[in-house]
C-alpha positions in Angstrom: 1.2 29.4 -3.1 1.7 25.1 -2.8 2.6 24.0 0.2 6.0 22.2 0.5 5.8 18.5 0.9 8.2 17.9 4.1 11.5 16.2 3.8 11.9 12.8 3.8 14.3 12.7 6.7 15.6 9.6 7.3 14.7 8.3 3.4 17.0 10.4 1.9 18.9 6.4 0.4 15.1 5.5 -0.4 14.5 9.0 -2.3 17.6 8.5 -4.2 16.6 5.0 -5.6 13.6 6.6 -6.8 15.4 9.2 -8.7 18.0 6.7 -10.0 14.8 3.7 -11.3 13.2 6.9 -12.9 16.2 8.1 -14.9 17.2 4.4 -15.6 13.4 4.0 -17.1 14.2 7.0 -19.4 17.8 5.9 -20.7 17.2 2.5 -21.2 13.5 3.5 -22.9 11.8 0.3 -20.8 8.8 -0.1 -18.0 10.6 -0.1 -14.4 8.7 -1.3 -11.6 9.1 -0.6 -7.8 7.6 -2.4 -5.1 7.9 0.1 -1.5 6.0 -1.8 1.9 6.5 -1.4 5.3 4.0 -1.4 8.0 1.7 1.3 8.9 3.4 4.5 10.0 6.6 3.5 8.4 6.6 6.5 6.1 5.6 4.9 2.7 2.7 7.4 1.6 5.0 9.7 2.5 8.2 9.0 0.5 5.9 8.4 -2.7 3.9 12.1 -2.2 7.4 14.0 -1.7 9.1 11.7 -5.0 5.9 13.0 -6.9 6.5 16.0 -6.0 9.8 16.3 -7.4 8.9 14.6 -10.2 5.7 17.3 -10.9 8.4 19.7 -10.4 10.4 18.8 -12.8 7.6 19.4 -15.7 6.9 15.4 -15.5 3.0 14.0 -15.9 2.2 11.4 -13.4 -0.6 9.1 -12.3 -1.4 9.0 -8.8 -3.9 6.0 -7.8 -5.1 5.4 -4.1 -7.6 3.2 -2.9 -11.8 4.4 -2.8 -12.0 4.1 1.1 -9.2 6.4 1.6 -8.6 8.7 -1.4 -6.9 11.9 -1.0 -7.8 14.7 -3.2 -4.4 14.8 -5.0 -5.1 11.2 -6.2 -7.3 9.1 -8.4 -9.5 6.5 -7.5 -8.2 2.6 -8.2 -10.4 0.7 -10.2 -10.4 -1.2 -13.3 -12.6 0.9 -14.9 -11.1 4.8 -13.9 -7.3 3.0 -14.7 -8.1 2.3 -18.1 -9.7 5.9 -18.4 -7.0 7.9 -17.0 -4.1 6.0 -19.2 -6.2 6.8 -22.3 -7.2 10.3 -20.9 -10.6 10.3 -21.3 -12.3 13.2 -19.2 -15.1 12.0 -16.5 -17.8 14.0 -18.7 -16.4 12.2 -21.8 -19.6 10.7 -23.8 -20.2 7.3 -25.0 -19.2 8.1 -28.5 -15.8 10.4 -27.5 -15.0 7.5 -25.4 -15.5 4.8 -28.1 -13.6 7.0 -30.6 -10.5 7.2 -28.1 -10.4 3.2 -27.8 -10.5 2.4 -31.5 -8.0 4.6 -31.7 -5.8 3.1 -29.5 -6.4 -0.9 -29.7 -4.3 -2.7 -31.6 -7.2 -4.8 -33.2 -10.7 -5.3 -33.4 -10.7 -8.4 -29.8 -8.4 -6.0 -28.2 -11.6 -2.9 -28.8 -14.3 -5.3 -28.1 -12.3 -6.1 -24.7 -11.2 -2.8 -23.9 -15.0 -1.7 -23.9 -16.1 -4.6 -21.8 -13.5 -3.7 -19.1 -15.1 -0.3 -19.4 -18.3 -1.1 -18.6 -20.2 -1.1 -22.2 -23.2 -3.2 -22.8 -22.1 -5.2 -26.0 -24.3 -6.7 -28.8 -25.0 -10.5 -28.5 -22.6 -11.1 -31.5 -19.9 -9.0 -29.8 -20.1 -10.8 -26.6 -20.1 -13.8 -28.1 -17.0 -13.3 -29.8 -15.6 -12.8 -26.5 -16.9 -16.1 -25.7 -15.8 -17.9 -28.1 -12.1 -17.0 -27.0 -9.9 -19.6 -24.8 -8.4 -18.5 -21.7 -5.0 -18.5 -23.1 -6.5 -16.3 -25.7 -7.7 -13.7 -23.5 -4.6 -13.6 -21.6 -3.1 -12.8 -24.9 -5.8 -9.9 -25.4 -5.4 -8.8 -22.1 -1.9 -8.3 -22.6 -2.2 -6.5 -26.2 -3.9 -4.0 -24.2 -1.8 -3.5 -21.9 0.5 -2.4 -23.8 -1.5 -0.7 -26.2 -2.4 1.6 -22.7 1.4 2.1 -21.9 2.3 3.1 -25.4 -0.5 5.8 -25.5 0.4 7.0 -22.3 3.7 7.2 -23.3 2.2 9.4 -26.4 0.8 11.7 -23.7 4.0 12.1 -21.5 3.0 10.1 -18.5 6.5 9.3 -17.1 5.2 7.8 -13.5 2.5 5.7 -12.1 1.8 5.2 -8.6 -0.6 3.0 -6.7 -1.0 3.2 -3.2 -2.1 0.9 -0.5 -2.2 -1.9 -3.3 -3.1 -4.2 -0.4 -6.4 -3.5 -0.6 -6.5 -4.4 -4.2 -9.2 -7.3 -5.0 -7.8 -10.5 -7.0 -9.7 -9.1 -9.7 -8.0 -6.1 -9.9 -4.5 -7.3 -9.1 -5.0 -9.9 -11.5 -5.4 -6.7 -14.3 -2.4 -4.8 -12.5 0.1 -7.9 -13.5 -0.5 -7.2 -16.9 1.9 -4.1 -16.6 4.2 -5.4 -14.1 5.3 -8.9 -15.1 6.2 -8.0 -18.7 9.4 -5.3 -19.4 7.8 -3.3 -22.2 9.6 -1.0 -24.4 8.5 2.3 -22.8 9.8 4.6 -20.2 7.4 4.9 -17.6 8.1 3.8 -14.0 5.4 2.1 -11.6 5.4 2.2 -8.0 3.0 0.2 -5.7 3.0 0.6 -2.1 1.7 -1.7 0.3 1.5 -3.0 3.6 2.4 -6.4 4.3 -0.7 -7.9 4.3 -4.2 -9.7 2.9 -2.9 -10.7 -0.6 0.5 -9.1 -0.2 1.8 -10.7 3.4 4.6 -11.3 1.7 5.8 -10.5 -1.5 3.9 -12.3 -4.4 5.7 -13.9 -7.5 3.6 -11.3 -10.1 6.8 -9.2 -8.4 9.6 -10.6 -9.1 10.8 -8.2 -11.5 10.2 -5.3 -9.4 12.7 -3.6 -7.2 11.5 -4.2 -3.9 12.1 -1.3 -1.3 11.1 -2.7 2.2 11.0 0.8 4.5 13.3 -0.6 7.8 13.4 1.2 10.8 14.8 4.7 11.0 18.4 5.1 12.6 18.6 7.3 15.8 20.0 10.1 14.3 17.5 10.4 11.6 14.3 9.9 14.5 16.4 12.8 16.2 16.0 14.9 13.3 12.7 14.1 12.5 12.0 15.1 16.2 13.1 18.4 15.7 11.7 18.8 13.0 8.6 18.6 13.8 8.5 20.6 17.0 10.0 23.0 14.9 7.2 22.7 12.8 5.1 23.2 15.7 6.4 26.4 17.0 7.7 24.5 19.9 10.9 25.2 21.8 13.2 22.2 21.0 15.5 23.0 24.7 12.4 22.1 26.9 11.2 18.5 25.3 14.5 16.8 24.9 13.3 14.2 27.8 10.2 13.7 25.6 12.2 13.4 22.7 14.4 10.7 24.1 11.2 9.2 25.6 9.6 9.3 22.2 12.4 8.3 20.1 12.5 5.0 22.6 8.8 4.3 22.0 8.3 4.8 18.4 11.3 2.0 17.8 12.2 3.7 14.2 9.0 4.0 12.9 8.6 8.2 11.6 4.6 8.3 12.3 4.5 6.7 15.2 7.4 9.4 16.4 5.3 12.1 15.4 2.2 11.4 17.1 4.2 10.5 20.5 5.8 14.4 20.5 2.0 15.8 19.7 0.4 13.9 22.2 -1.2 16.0 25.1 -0.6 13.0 27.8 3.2 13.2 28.4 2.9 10.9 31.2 1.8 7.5 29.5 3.2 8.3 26.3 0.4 6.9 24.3 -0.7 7.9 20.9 -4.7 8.2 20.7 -4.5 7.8 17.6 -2.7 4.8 17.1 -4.9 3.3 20.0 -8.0 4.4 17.4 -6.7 2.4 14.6 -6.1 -0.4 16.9 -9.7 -0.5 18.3 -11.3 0.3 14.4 -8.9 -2.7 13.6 -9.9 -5.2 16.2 -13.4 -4.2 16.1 -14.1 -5.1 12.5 -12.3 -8.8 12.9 -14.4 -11.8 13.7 -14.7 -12.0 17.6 -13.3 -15.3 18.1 -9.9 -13.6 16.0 -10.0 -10.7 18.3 -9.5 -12.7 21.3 -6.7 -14.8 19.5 -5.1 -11.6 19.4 -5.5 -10.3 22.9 -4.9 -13.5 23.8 -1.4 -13.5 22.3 -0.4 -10.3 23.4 -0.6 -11.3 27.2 2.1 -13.7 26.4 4.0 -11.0 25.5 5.7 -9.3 22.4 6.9 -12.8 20.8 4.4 -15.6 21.4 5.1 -19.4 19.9 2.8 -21.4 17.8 1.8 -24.0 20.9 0.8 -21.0 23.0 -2.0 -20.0 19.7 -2.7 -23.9 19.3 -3.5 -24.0 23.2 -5.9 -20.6 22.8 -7.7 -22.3 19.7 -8.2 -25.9 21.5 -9.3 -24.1 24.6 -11.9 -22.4 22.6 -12.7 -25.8 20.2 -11.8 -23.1 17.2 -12.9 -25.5 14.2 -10.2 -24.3 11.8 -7.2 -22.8 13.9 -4.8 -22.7 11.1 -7.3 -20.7 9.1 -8.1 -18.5 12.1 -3.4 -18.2 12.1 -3.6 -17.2 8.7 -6.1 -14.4 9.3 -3.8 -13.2 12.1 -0.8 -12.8 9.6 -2.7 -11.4 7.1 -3.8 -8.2 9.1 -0.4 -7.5 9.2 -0.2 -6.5 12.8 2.0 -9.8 13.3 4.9 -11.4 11.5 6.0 -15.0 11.3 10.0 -15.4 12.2 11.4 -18.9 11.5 10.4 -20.7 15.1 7.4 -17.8 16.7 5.5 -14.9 16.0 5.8 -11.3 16.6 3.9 -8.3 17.0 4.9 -5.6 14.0 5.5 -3.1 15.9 6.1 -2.6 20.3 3.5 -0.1 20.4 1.0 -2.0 18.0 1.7 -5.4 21.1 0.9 -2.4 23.3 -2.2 -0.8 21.3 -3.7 -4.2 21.4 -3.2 -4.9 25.5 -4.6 -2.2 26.1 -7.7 -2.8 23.7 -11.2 -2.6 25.5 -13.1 -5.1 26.6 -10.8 -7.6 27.4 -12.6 -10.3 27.3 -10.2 -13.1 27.8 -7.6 -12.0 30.4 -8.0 -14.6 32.4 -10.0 -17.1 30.2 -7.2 -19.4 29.4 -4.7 -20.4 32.0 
């Protein structure tokens, strides 16, 4: 028997809009787009798993992308080439010829084909690549777009009422570049998209190619829904909810709203500090794959504490002679563990400022006074 997906507790507004975009989608008979982000641990993966869910069981097809790095078996891999595959429903042991038949079928002319088998991966003739060619920018736009909705409207045929992509913020340019084909135009189909993303690398903040989405940021969760959530899931646990209200209210005081962080704060063996191992992981795998002189920007900034101004970075990068410092800035905001406010920076999240203090080796401590 499947597994229940847990409640959204605390989402139940977010859930709703969901619903509401989806049936709006179907009455109006138009593309609907939704944009959800929030930063890690904020409960976006899992809002969009329990809302496909419900969707599933309500005898609803859906298309559920992730990214390649960290694809869970319920989902699809994102890429050009398997999006194109899955909207026209062409089976991974499809042959060249089945998959050629499906695409003439479905293009809308003979560029559109030729195109549509390029994207794919197809070695054209000479004379078909040189027709290609021969087109002007504005013209492949226009042939991008064609098939675009040429995919839409055959998934449409096929009963695909909901697309998801999730973590679009590790999408390349390339392959955001083919996703705004299906956001920035309203076609005349019932499906409704839904991207998630952290606020970060190409999506810091939210990009014009969105403007006709409904955006969803995921805020902080109230106390009363972080109280449920807490019981919840020493519930879940077998655990006896009387003896860990202190380490509930600790808990609830450390995770500052966000529902993962919550969770891994009531599981974690070390009741004393309070620290999540696992968020200190993701810190460490984080900070360890950044270039070393933006590591120590970032250590750096956390000893001045949870906000930090932008003198205090400008004095790190002259101390270190940092060749491009507003570069080096921009790399900082983009990793989304910091956010810009109108006169300083912040750290996302207390226990993110925290994860990163505590990071090992500190190199610079005491390296710029």
């Amino acid at each position: 028997m499947k597994q229940s997906v847990d409640p959204c507790l605390g989402r139940e507004w977010e859930l709703h809009q969901l619903h509401s975009l989806l049936s709006y989608a179907e009455s109006q008979n138009c593309t609907k787009t939704i944009y959800i982000y929030g930063i890690t641990g904020s409960g976006k993966t899992h809002l969009l798993n329990h809302f496909i869910d419900c969707v599933k069981s309500a005898g609803k097809r859906n298309l559920a992308f992730s990214q390649p790095h960290n694809c869970p078996a319920h989902k699809l891999k994102f890429s050009i080439f398997n999006f194109i595959k899955q909207l026209l429903q062409i089976e991974s042991t499809a042959t060249d010829m089945v998959i050629t038949k499906k695409v003439n079928l479905v293009a809308s002319s003979s560029l559109s084909y030729l195109r549509t088998l390029q994207l794919l991966g197809f070695s054209l003739s000479k004379n078909q690549r040189n027709t290609l060619a021969k087109q002007t920018l504005q013209q492949m736009n226009k042939i991008d777009q064609q098939i675009a909705y040429d995919l839409i409207d055959y998934a449409v045929h096929k009963r695909i009422a909901l697309i998801t992509i999730d973590d679009v913020h590790h999408l390349t340019y390339t392959q955001i570049q083919f996703l705004r084909l299906f956001i920035e135009i309203q076609y005349a189909q019932p499906i409704l998209f839904i991207l998630i993303a952290q606020p970060k690398d190409l999506l810091t903040s939210p990009p014009d190619w969105l403007s006709l989405a409904h955006t969803m940021p995921l805020k902080q969760l109230s106390l009363d829904a972080q109280t449920r959530l807490a019981k919840h899931c020493l519930a879940k646990k077998g655990f006896a909810i009387a003896k860990y209200q202190t380490e509930v209210k600790v808990a609830i005081e450390r995770a500052a709203g966000n529902p993962a962080f919550l969770q891994q704060l009531l599981l974690t063996p070390d009741y004393q500090s309070f620290q999540s191992t696992k968020l200190q992981q993701f810190i460490d795998n984080t900070l360890a794959d950044m270039p070393v002189e933006l590591t120590e920007l970032f250590q750096y900034a956390a000893l001045q504490g949870f906000h930090f101004s932008a003198s205090q970075l400008t004095q790190f990068t002259h101390k270190k002679h940092i060749h491009a410092p507003l570069c080096l800035a921009q790399k900082m905001l983009s990793s989304g563990l910091v956010v810009r406010e109108s006169d300083h920076y912040s750290f996302s999240h207390p226990l993110i400022w925290e994860g990163i203090k505590n990071h090992q080796p500190l190199l610079i401590k005491n390296s710029v006074k």
